[in-house]
C-alpha positions as CSV (number, residue, x, y, z in Angstrom):
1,X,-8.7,-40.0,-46.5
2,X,-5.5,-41.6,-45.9
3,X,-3.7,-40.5,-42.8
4,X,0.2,-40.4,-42.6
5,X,2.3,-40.1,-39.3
6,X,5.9,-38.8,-40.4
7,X,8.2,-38.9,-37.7
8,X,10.1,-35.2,-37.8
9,X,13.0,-36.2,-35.1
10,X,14.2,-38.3,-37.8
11,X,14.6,-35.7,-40.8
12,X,17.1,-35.4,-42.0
13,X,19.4,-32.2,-42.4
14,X,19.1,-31.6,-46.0
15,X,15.2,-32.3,-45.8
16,X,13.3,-29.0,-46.3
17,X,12.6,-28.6,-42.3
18,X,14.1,-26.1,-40.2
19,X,14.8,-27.7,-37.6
20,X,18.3,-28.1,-36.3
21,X,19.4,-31.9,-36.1
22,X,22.1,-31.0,-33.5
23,X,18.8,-30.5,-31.2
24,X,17.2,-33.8,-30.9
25,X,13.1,-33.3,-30.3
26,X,11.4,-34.9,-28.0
27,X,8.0,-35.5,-28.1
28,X,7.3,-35.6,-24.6
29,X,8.8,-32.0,-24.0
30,X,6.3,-29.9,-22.4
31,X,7.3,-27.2,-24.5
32,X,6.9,-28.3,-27.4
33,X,3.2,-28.1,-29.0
34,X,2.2,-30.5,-32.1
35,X,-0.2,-29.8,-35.1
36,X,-1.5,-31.2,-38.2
37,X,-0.7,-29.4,-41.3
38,X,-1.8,-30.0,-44.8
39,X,0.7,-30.9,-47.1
40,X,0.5,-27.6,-49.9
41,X,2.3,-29.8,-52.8
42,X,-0.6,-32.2,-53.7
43,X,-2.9,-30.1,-55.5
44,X,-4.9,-33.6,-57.3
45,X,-7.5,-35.2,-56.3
46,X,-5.8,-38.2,-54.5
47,X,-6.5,-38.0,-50.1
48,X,-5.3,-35.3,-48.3
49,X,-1.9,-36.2,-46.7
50,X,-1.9,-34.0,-43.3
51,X,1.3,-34.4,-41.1
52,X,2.3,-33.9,-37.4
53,X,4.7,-31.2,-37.3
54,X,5.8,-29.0,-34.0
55,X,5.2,-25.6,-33.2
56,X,7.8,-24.3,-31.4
57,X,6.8,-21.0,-28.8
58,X,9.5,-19.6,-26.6
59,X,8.5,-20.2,-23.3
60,X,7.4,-17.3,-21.5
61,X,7.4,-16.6,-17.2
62,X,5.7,-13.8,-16.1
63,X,6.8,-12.5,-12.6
64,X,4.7,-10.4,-10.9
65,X,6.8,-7.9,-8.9
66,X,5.1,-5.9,-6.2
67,X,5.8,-2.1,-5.9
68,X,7.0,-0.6,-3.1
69,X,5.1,2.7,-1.8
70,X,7.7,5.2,-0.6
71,X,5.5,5.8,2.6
72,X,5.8,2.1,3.6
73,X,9.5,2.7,3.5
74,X,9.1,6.0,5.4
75,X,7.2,4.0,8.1
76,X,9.6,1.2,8.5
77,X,12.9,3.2,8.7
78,X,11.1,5.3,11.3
79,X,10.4,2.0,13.1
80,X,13.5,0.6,12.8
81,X,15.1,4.0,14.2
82,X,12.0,4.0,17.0
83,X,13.6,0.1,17.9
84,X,17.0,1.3,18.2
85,X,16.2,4.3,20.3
86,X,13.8,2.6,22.9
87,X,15.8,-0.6,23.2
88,X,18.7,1.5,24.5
89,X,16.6,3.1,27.1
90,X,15.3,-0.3,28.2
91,X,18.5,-1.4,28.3
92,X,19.9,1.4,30.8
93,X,16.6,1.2,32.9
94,X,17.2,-2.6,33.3
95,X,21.2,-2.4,34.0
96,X,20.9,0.2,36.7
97,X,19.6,-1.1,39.9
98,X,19.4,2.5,41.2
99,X,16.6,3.2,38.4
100,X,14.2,1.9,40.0
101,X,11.6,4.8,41.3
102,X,8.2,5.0,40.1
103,X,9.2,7.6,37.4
104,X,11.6,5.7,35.9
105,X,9.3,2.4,35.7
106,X,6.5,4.8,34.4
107,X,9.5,5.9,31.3
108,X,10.2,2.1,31.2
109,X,6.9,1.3,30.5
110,X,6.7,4.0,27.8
111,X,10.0,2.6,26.3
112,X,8.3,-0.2,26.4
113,X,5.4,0.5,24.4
114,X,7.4,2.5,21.7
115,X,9.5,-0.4,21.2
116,X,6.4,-2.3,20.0
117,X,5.6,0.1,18.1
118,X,8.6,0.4,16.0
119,X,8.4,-3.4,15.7
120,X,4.8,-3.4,14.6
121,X,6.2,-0.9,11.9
122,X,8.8,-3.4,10.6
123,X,6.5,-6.4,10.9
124,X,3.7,-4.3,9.2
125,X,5.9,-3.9,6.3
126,X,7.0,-7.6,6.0
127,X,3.8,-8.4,6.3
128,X,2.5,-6.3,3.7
129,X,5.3,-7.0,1.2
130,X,7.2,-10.4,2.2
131,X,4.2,-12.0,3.2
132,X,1.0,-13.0,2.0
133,X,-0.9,-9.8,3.6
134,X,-4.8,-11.4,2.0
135,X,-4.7,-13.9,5.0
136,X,-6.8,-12.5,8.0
137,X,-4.4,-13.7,10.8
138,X,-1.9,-11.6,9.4
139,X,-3.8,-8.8,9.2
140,X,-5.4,-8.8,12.2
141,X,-2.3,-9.7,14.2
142,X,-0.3,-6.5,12.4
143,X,-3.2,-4.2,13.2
144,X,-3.8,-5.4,16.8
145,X,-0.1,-5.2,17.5
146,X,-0.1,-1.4,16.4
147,X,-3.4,-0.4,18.5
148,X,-1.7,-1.8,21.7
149,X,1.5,-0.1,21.2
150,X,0.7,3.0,20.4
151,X,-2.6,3.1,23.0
152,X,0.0,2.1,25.4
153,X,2.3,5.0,24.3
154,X,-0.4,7.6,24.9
155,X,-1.8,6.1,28.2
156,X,1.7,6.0,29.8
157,X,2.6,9.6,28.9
158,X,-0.7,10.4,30.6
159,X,0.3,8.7,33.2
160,X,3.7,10.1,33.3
161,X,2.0,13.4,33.7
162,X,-0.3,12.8,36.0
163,X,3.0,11.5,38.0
164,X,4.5,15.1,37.2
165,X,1.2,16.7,38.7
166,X,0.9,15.0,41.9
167,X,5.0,15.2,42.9
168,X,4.1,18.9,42.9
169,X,0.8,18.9,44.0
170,X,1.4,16.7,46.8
171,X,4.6,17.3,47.5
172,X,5.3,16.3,51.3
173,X,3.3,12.8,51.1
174,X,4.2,12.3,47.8
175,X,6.7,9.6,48.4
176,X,5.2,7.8,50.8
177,X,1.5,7.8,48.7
178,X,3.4,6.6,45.4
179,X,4.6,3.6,46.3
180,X,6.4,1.0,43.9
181,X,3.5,-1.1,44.1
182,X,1.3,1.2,43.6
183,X,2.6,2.1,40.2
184,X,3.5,-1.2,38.6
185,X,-0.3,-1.3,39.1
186,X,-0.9,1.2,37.4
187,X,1.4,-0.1,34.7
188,X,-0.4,-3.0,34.6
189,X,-3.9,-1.6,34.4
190,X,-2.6,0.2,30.9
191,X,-1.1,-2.7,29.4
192,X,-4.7,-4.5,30.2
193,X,-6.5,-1.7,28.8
194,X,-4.7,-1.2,25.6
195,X,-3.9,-5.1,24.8
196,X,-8.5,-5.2,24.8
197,X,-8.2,-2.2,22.5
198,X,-5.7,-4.2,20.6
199,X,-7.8,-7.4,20.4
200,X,-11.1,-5.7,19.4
201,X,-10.4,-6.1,15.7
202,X,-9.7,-10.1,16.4
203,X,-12.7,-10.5,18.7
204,X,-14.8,-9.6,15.6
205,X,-14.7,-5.6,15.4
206,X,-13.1,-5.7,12.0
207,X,-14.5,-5.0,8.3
208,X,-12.9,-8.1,6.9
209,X,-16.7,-8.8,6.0
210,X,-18.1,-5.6,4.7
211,X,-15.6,-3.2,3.1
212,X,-18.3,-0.3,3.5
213,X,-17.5,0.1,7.6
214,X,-14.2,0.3,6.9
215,X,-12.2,3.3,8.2
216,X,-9.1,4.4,7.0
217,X,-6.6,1.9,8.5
218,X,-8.2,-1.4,7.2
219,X,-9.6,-3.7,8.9
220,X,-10.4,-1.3,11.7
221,X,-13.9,-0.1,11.6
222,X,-15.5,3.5,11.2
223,X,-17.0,3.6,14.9
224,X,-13.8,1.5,16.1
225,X,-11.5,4.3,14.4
226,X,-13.8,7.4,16.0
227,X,-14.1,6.1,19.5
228,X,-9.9,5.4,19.6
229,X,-9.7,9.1,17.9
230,X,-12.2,10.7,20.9
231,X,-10.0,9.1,23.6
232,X,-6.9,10.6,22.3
233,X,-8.9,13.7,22.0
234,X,-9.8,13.4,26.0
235,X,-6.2,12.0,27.2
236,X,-4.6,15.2,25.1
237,X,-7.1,17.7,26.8
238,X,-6.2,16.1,30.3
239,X,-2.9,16.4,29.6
240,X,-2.9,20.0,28.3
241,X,-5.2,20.5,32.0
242,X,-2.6,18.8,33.9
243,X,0.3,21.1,32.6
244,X,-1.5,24.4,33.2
245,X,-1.9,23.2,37.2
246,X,1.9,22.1,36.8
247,X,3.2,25.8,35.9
248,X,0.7,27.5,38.3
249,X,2.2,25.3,41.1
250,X,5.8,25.8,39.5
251,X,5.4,29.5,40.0
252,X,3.6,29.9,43.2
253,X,6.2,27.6,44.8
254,X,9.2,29.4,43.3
255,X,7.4,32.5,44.2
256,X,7.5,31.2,48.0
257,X,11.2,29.7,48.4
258,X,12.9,32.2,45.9
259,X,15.3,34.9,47.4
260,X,16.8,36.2,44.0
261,X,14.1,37.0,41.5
262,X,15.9,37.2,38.5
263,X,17.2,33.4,39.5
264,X,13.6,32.7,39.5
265,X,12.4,34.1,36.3
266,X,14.8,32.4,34.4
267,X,14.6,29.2,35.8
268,X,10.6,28.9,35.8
269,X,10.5,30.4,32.4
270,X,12.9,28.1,31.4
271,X,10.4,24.9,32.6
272,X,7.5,26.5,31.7
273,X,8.9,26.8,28.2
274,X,9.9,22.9,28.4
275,X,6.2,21.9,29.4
276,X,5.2,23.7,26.0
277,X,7.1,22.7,23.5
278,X,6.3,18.9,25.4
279,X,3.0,19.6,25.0
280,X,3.0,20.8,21.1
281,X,5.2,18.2,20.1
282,X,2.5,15.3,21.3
283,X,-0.6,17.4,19.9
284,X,1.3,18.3,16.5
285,X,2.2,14.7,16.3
286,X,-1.4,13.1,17.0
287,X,-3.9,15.6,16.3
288,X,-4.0,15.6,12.5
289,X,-4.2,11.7,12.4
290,X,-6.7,11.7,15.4
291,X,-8.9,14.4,13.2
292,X,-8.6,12.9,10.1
293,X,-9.6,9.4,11.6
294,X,-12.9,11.5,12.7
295,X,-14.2,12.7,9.4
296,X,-12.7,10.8,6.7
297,X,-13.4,6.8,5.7
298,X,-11.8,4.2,3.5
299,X,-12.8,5.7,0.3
300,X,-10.5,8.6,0.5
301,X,-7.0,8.8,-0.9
302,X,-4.4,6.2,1.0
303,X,-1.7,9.2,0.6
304,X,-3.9,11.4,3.1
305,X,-3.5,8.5,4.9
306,X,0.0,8.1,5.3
307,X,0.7,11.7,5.8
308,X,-1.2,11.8,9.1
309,X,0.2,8.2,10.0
310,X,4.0,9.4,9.5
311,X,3.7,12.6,12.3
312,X,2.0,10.1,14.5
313,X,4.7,7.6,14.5
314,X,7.2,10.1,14.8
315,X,6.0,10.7,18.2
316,X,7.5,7.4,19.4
317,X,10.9,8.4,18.0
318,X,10.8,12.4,20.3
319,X,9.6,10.4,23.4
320,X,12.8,8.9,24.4
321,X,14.5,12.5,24.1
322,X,12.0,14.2,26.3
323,X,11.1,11.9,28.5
324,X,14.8,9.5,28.7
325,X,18.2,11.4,27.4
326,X,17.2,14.4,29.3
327,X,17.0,12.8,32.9
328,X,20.6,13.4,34.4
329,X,20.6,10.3,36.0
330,X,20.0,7.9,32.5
331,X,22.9,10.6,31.2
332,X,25.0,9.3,33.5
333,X,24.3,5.8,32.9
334,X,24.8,6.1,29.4
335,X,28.1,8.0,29.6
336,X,29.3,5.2,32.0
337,X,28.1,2.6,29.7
338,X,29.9,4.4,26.7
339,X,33.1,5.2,28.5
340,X,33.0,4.4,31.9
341,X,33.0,8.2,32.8
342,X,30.5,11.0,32.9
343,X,30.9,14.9,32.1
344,X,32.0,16.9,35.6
345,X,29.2,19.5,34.7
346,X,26.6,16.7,34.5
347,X,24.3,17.5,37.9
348,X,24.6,14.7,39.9
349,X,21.0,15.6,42.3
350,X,18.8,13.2,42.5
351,X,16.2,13.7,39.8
352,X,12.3,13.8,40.8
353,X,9.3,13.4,39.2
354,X,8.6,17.2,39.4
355,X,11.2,17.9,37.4
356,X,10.9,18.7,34.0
């Protein structure tokens, strides 16, 4: 069998190929793809002549393009708008020398923490979408960032009641006893406690290795994801404690000082009031998630998920309204930030921690 090379960059045009002769091939083109074809018109019986002739096959690029879930854009705008919020009140707090009382380095610390928080939103979401989310640095330095801020949050609004308790409780030493000191100590002993929590996943308390233990913010384990969810569960019922002692104090002192009575009702009704819907904002915020952490696991539906995440988050973005803007004395530094004035029927008292 005689075989025949014919060289089909040289055809030419009025040959019965189809090829274009403006297009010059080249046989080194990667996209060009060669194969030997019988020729149809010898029908004897002298050796098959087979020649080399291209296939040509557009080129085809598949681009895989990642879908974006609604809730992980839900998530970051609310951390971007939790960012904004708590950098402004860390901003005032560190511009104002006068801002420097233990209450105000308690609501620093808090800014603090929710400022993570909304960053370890928007990092979660690069992360998950920008960035190669498979590796388990990434995903372990994400989730770790999260459980800190957000432990943090909770632990420092603890302690800001607890702060509120004791200015009322203790109300003659109270200023001596809660020293500056005294409280960036306490401060620090938060941040310590919720940067372990943080780095439990990293020191090995992760399901990276067996999906099965997985609860339902991966990598964080089942017993991991219970014993966070039972704290909450404790800080929130201290909490809800320390505001019922709060308004029976609040009324048994107004009770003692007050000479007009209807001065008195309004005014105490009016903080006891403030202390509730304080106190169902935080639980309506973390109690589903802290719940649903309880009794569900990774194999249930991620939009359950994200509906109990979103109310949680949200918490960071009402903190710096209840515990910041409304404190007469950040007012003030904000208006004279903004326009170097403040309102005449802004009170200008100093603020204390027993106020609500």
């Amino acid at each position: 069998m005689i075989l025949s090379l014919a060289a089909v960059a040289a055809m030419s045009s009025g040959g019965g190929s189809s090829l274009n002769s403006s297009s010059p091939l080249d046989p080194f083109d990667s996209s060009t793809s060669w194969s030997l074809v019988e020729d149809p018109s010898n029908s004897s019986s002298e050796p098959v002549v087979r020649t080399l002739t291209p296939d040509f096959q557009p080129a085809t690029t598949a681009v895989a393009i990642q879908e974006v879930n609604p809730w992980d854009i839900a998530l970051c705008v609310t951390g971007t708008l939790i960012s904004c919020e708590n950098a402004l009140v860390i901003a005032v707090l560190f511009y104002t020398p006068t801002l420097r009382a233990p209450m105000f380095i308690l609501i620093g610390s808090l800014a603090v923490a929710d400022l993570m928080a909304g960053l370890g939103l928007i990092l979660n979401f690069v992360f998950t979408y920008l960035i190669d989310s498979s590796v388990e640095f990434v995903t372990l330095l994400s989730v770790g960032l999260l459980i800190s801020a957000f432990s943090a949050s909770v632990f420092n609004i603890l302690a800001i009641t607890v702060d509120r308790y004791l200015s009322l409780y203790n109300a003659l030493t109270y200023h001596t006893e809660r020293t500056v000191t005294f409280t960036y100590l306490m401060v620090l002993f938060i941040w310590v406690l919720c940067v372990t929590l943080g780095s439990l996943p990293a020191l090995g308390w992760n399901c990276l290795r067996d999906e099965s233990t997985c609860s339902i913010l991966r990598p964080v384990t089942k017993i991991n994801a219970v014993a966070l969810a039972v704290t909450f569960l404790l800080v929130f019922a201290t909490m809800m404690q320390l505001y019922l002692q709060i308004c029976k104090i609040a009324f048994r002192h107004a009770q003692q000082i007050a000479v007009q009575h209807q001065f008195v009702g309004i005014s105490t009704t009016k903080g006891v009031s403030t202390l509730s819907a304080i106190l169902c904002a935080f639980g309506a915020c973390w109690l589903p998630f802290a719940m649903y952490s309880i009794v569900a696991n990774s194999s249930y539906p991620a939009i359950y998920t994200y509906a109990t995440v979103l109310p949680a988050t949200c918490c960071s973005v009402i903190n710096p309204i209840i515990y910041a803007f409304r404190n007469p004395d950040i007012q003030k530094s904000l208006w004279m930030a903004c326009c170097g004035c403040f309102p005449s029927n802004l009170s200008l008292r100093p603020r204390t921690s027993s106020d609500v």
